[in-house]
Every structure is written in structure tokens, then in C-alpha cells.
C-alpha positions as CSV (number, residue, x, y, z in Angstrom):
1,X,0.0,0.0,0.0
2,X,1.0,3.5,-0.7
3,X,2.1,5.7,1.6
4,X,-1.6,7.7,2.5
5,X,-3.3,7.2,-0.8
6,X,-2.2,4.8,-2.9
7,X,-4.2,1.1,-2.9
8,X,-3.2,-2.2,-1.0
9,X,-0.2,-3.3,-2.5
10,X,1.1,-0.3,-4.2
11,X,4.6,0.8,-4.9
12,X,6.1,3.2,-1.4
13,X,6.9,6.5,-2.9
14,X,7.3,8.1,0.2
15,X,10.5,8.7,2.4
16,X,8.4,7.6,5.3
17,X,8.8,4.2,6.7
18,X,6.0,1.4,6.2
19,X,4.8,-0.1,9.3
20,X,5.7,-3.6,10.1
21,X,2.3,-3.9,11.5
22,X,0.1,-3.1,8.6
23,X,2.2,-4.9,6.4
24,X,1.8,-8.4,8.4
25,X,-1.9,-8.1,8.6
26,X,-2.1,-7.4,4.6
27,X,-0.3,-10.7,4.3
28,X,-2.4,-12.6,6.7
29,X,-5.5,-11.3,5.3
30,X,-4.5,-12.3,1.7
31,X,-3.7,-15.8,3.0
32,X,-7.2,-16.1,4.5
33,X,-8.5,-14.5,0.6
34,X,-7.2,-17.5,-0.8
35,X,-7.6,-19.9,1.4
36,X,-11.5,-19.0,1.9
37,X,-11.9,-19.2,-1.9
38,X,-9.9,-22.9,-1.9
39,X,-12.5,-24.2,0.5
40,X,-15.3,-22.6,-1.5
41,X,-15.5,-26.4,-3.5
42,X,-15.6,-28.2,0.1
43,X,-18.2,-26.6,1.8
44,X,-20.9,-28.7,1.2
45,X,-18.8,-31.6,2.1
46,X,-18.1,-30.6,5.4
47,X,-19.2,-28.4,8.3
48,X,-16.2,-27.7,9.6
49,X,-14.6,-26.3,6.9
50,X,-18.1,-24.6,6.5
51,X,-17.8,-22.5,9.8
52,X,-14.4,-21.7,9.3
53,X,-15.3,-20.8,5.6
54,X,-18.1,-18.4,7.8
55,X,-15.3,-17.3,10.2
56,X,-12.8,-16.1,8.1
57,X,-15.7,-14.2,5.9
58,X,-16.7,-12.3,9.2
59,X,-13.4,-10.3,8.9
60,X,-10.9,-10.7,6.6
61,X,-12.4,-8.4,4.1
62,X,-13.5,-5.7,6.7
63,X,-9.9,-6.0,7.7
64,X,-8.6,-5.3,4.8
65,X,-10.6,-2.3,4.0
66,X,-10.6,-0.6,7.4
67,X,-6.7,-0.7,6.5
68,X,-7.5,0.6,3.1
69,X,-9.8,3.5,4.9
70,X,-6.9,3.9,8.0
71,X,-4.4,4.8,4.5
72,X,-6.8,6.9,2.8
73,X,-6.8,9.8,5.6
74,X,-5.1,11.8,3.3
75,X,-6.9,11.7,0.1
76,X,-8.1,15.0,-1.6
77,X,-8.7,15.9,-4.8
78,X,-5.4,17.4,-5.9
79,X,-4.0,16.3,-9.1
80,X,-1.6,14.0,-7.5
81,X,-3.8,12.3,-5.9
82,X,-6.5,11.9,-8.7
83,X,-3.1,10.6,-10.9
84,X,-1.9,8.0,-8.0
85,X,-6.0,6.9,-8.0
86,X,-6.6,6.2,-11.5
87,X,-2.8,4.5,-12.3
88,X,-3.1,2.5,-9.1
89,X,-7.0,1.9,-9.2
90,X,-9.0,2.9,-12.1
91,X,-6.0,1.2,-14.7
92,X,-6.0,-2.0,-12.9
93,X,-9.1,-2.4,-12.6
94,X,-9.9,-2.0,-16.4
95,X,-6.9,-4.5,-17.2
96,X,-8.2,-7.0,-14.5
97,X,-11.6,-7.0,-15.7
98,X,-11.0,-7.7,-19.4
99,X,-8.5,-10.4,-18.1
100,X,-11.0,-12.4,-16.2
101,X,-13.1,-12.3,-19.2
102,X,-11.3,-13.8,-21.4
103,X,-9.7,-16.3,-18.8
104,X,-13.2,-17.2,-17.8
105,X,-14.6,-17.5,-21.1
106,X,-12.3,-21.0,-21.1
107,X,-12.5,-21.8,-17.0
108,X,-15.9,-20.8,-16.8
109,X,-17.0,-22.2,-20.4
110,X,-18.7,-19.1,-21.5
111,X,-16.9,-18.2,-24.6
112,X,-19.6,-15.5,-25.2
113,X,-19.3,-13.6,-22.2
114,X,-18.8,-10.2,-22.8
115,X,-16.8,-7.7,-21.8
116,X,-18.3,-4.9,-19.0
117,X,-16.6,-2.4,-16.8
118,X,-19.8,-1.2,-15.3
119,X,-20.5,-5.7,-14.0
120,X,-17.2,-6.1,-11.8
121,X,-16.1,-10.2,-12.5
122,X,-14.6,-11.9,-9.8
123,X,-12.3,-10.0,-7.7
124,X,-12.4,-6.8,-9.3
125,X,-15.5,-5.6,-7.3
126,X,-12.8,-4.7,-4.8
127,X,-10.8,-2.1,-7.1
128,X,-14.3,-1.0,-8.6
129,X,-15.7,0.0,-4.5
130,X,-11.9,1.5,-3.2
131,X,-12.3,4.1,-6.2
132,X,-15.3,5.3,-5.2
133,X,-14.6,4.8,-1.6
134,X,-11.5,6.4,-1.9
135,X,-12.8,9.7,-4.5
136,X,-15.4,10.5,-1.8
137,X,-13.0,10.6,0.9
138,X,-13.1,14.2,1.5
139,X,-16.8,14.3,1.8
140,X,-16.7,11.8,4.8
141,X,-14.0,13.5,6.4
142,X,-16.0,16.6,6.2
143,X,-19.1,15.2,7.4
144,X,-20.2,15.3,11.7
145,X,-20.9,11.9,11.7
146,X,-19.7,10.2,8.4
147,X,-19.8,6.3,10.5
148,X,-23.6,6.4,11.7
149,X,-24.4,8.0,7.8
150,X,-21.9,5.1,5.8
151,X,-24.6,2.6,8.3
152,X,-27.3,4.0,7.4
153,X,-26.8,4.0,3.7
154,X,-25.7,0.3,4.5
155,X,-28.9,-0.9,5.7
156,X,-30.8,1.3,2.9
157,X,-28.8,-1.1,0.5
158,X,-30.1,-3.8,1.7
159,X,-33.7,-3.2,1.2
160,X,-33.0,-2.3,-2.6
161,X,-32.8,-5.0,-5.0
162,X,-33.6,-2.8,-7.3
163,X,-29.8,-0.9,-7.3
164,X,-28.6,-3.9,-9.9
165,X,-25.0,-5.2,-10.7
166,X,-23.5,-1.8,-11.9
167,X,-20.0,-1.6,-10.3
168,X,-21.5,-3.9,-7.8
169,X,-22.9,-1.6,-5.7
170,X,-24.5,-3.8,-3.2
171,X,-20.5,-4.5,-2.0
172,X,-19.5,-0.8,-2.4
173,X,-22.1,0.5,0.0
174,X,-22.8,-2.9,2.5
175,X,-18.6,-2.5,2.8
176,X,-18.4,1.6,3.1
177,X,-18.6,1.6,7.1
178,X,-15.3,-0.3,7.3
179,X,-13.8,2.6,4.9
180,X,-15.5,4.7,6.8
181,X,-14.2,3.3,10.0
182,X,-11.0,3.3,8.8
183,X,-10.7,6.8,7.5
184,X,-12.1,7.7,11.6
185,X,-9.2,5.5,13.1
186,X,-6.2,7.4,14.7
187,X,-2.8,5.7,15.1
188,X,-3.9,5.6,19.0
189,X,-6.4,3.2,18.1
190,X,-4.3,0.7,16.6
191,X,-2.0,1.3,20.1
192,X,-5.5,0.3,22.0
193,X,-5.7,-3.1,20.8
194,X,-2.0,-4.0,20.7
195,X,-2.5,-3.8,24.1
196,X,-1.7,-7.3,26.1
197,X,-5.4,-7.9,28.2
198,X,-6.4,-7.1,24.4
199,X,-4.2,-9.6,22.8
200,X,-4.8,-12.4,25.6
201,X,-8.6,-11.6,25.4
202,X,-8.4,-12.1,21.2
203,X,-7.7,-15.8,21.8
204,X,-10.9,-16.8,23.7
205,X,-13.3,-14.4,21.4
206,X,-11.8,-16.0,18.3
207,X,-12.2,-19.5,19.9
208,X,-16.1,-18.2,20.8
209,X,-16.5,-17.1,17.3
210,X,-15.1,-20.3,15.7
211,X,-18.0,-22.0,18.2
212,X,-20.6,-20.0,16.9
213,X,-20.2,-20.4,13.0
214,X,-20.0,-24.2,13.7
215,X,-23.4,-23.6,15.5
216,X,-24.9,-21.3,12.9
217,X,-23.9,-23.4,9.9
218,X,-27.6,-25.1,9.7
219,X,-29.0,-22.1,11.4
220,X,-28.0,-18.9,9.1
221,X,-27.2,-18.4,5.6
222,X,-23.5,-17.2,5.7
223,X,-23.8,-15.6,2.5
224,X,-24.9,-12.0,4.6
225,X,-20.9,-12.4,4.9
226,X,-20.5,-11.5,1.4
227,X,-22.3,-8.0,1.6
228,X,-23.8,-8.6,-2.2
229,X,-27.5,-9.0,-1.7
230,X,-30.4,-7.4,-0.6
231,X,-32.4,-9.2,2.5
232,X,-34.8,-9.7,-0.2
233,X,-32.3,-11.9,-2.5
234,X,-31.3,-13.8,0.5
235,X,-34.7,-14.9,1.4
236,X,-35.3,-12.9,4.6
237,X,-37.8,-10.2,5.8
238,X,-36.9,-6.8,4.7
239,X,-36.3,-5.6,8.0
240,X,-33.6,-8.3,8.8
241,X,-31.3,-6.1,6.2
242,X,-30.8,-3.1,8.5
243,X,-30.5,-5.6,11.6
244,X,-28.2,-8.0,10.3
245,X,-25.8,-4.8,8.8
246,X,-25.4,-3.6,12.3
247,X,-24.9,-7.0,14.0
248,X,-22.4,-8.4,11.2
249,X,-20.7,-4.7,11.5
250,X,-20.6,-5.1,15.4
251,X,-19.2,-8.6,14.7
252,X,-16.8,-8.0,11.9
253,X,-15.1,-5.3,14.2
254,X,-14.6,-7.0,17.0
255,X,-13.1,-9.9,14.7
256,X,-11.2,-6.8,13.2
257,X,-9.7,-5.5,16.3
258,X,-8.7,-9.1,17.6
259,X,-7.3,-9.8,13.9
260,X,-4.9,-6.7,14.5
261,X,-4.6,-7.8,17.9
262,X,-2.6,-10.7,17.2
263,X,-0.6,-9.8,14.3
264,X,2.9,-9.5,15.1
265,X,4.2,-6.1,14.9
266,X,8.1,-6.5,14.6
267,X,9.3,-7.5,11.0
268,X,9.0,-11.4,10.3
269,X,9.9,-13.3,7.1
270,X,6.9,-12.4,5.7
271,X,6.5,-8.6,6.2
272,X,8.0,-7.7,2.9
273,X,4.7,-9.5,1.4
274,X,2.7,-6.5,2.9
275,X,3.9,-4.4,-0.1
276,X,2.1,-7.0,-2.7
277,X,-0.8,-8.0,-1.8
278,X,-3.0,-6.7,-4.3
279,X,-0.8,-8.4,-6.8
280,X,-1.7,-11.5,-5.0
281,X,-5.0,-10.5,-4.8
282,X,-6.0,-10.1,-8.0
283,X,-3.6,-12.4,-9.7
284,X,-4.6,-15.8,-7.8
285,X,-7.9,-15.5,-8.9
286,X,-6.8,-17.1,-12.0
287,X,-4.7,-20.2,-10.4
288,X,-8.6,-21.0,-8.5
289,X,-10.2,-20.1,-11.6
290,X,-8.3,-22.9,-13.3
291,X,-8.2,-25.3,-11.1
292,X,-12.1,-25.2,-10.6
293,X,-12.1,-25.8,-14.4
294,X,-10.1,-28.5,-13.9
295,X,-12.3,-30.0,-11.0
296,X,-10.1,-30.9,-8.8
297,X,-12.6,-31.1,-5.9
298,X,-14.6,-34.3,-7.7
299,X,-11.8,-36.2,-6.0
300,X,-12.7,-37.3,-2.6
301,X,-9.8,-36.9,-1.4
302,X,-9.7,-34.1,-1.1
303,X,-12.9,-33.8,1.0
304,X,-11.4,-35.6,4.0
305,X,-9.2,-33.9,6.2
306,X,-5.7,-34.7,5.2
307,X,-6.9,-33.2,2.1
308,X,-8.7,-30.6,3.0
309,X,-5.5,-29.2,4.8
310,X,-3.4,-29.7,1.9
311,X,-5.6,-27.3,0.2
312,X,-5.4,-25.2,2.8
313,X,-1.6,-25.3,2.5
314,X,-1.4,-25.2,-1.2
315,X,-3.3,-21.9,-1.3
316,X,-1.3,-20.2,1.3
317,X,1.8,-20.8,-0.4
318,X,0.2,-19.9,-3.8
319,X,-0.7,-16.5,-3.2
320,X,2.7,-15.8,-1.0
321,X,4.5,-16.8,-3.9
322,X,2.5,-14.1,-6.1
323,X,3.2,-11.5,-3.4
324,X,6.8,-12.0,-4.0
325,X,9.3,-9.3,-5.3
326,X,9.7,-11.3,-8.5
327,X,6.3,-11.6,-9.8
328,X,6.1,-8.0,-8.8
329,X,8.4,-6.9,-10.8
330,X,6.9,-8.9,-13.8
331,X,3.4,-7.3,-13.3
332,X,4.7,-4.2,-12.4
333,X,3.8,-1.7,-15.5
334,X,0.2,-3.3,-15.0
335,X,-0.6,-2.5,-11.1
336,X,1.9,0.3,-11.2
337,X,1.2,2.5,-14.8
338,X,3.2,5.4,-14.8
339,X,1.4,6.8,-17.5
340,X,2.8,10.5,-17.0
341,X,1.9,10.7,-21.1
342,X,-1.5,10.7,-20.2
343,X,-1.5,13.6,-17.3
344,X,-0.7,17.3,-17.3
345,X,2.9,18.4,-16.0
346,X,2.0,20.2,-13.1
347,X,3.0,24.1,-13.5
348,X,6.1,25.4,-11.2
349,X,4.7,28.4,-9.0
350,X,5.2,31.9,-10.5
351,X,8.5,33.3,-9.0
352,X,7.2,35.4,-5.5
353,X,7.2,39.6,-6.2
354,X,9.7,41.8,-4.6
């Protein structure tokens, strides 16, 4: 991620030194992407791997984006800003979205699916929400009470089924209070829950939580997780919308603040991965894409628990390897576009008078 502005795995173009902290829970959090789209095939199969499937849902997206918010604090709309938005969001996103369209055309067996930047595919629904998270930035730092309002407009989403797939908007405003959350959090905060009782306390409520989505596999329909539906498409009353935003967002913090809780915050082998995760984001999508064409779940095996972990092992490793400096530098020009053709110099200030 960029220094203040730029999106989660973006090149550092700041003298200012990246916090071991933020980078270790990127990493983490990119695992458990992975990892919860490798067990996506086993589900069914299994209701442990169902609950932890439910578990890891509850949080390691809002993680992610309350540290995308936390790193946006300093957006405005100055032209280096709107410059570092559309070569580190708006570009990628565009490239990403034609790619999956192709590549699914042949995983997916849908050679006539057509190409649409306005219908996010896959994983770009994340690039296509932090652009508009991240251009209104200054409005909710502006605002009196910009967390209760991103709520409100949160439950409102999900009484619509009407607002349609356009840039997935269901995700972008079901997701906006952990921007929004973010974008409120002060360096002291992050101090608050690195605290010991905190960290010590983390273990048991993770434990309790792990309980609980074993419990609620046969009782609730995970997929309020996913923040892509209206109550209505799920099934449910109209008034569990607004009631289930506010209890998945009181949930999903907590999980949050433990997450953060336990991350180490000195420099392990793995901190360096902080700086790519978006490159392993976006680019592992296609190794599950292909191995679900390939139907590598039909096997059995891997539906017991041996294999079940290998999966689980097989993905971790996968998506570190594509958060490595290598394959960073290979995709660079595509995550990164300089693209200074395509942007006004910026005029030196008039020399002062007198």
C-alpha cells in the first residue's frame, strides 16, 4: 500500500517508513482470501470447513478495508492524488476486468461472455468500491458523523434489489462503514488493541466465534458475509437487512480488532509480502479459476481432512509466492502505470514579487 493514498499493494513512494504492522496483517489477510476461496469447492462436504469458511468471511475483508480507509486519511482531490487513484485503481481495474473475461470464457466455459466495466467479474469488485470509496474521501472526512451516515446507507442497500449489478454496488455500500471506519481511526487506536489484556482476550473471542459459525452453519445463511445481496435476495424479511448490517458490522469489528490484535508487529519473514498484496490478490484469482475448471474437488480426497488441509496449504503458499518481489516486478507496469503521457505536468509556481 502506498504511503496515504495509494491502494493495498502499491509501490512506497514516500520517504516515510512502512509499518511492520500493517504490512503483516495485509499478508495474513491475503492468506485467508485465498484460502476461503480454496475451500469454496468443500463446503458442502463438510461443516467444519463450513464454519471456518463463515469465520474467516466475518473479517478478513473488513480488515482489509478498514486498512484501506486507516491509508486513505489523506486523500483529496489534488491532481496527484486523482493521478496516483486512476494509475493505481482505475488502470487496474480495467486490465483485470478484461483479463477475467477472457480467462473465464475457457474456466468458466462461457466463450460468449462479454466484456463490462460497469458488472465487476470476480475479484475486481474490490478495485471498482476502493475508487469510489476512496474519490469521496473528502466528503466523509468533512461530514459530523460520516460512520452512523456510511450505516445508514448500508442498511438502505439492503432493502434495494432494485440498485442492480453496476460496479457492484450492493459490496461498495454494504462494505463503506469499514472505509468509513478506517478513515475515523487514529494511530492511538491501533496502540488500543495492541495492548496485552487485548491480545490475551483475542484468543478466547476468536475461539467463541469459531464456536458460533459451527453452531450457525444449519442455522443462518452465511452468504450476509458476502455483503452482495439485498435481504430480499437472501430470502429474509426486509427488516432483517438493516438488523443484520449492524450486527455483522458489530461482529466483523470485534473480529477486526482481535485480527490486529494478534498480528505481530516487529518484521517477520513475511513482512515484505505486505507491499504485494493486491498483486496476489488479483492475480490468484486465476490459479482457482483454473483449477475449478479443472475440477479438482470431484476427487474425494480431497474432502477428507488430510486433504482438506493440503488445500489449505497449497493456497497459502500460492498466493505468497505471487506476493513475492519477482512476480512484482513482472506485473509491475500493470498494477503500477506510470502513465505520465497521459496527465498534465503540473506548472512550477510563478516566482514570489519583490
Amino acid at each position: 500500500m502506498r504511503a496515504a493514498t495509494a491502494p493495498v499493494g502499491a509501490r512506497t513512494r514516500s520517504a516515510k517508513p512502512r509499518d511492520a504492522l500493517f504490512d503483516n496483517a495485509k499478508y495474513l489477510a491475503i492468506v485467508l482470501v485465498a484460502v476461503g476461496h480454496a475451500w469454496e469447492p468443500l463446503r458442502s462436504e463438510s461443516r467444519t470447513v463450513t464454519a471456518l469458511y463463515t469465520l474467516v468471511y466475518a473479517f478478513h475483508m473488513p480488515a482489509f478495508i478498514v486498512i484501506s480507509g486507516y491509508f486513505s486519511r489523506g486523500f483529496d482531490w489534488s491532481a496527484g492524488r486523482i493521478k496516483r487513484l486512476v494509475t493505481g485503481v482505475a488502470v487496474p481495474y480495467v486490465v483485470f476486468e478484461v483479463a477475467y473475461t477472457f480467462f473465464t470464457r475457457w474456466s468458466d466455459n462461457k466463450p460468449d461472455r462479454s466484456i463490462s466495466l460497469l458488472d465487476p467479474l470476480y475479484l475486481t469488485w474490490f478495485l471498482a468500491a476502493l475508487f469510489i470509496w476512496r474519490l469521496t474521501t473528502p466528503i466523509w472526512r468533512s461530514v459530523r458523523w460520516p460512520l452512523p451516515i456510511a450505516l445508514t446507507i448500508a442498511a438502505l442497500a439492503t432493502l434495494a434489489p432494485s440498485i442492480g449489478k453496476d460496479l457492484d454496488l450492493h459490496r461498495t455500500l454494504q462494505f463503506l462503514p469499514y472505509f468509513v471506519l478506517g478513515l475515523s481511526l487514529k494511530p492511538e487506536h491501533f496502540e488500543r488493541v495492541r495492548r496485552r489484556q487485548v491480545r490475551i482476550l483475542a484468543v478466547p473471542v476468536f475461539l467463541g466465534a469459531l464456536v458460533m459459525a459451527y453452531w450457525a452453519v444449519t442455522r443462518m445463511n452465511y452468504a450476509w458475509f458476502f455483503h452482495n445481496s439485498s435481504a430480499e435476495d437472501l430470502a429474509a424479511p426486509a427488516w432483517y437487512g438493516p438488523v443484520m448490517t449492524l450486527a455483522i458490522f458489530g461482529c466483523s469489528t470485534v473480529l477486526v480488532a482481535c485480527f490486529l490484535a494478534l498480528v505481530p508487529r516487529r518484521r517477520t519473514w513475511y513482512t515484505a509480502l505486505g507491499a504485494g498484496t493486491l498483486y496476489g490478490y488479483l492475480l490468484h484469482g486465476f490459479v482457482i479459476q483454473a483449477a475449478n475448471h479443472w475440477h479438482w474437488s470431484h476427487n474425494d480426497w480431497f474432502h477428507r481432512p488430510l486433504g482438506a488441509i493440503t488445500v489449505t496449504v497449497v493456497a497459502a503458499v500460492g498466493v505468497t509466492v505471487l506476493c513475492t518481489a519477482p512476480v512484482r516486478r513482472a506485473f509491475r507496469a500493470v498494477f503500477e502505470p506510470r502513465m505520465d503521457w497521459a496527465f498534465r505536468q503540473r506548472e512550477p509556481a510563478p516566482p514570489k514579487s519583490g
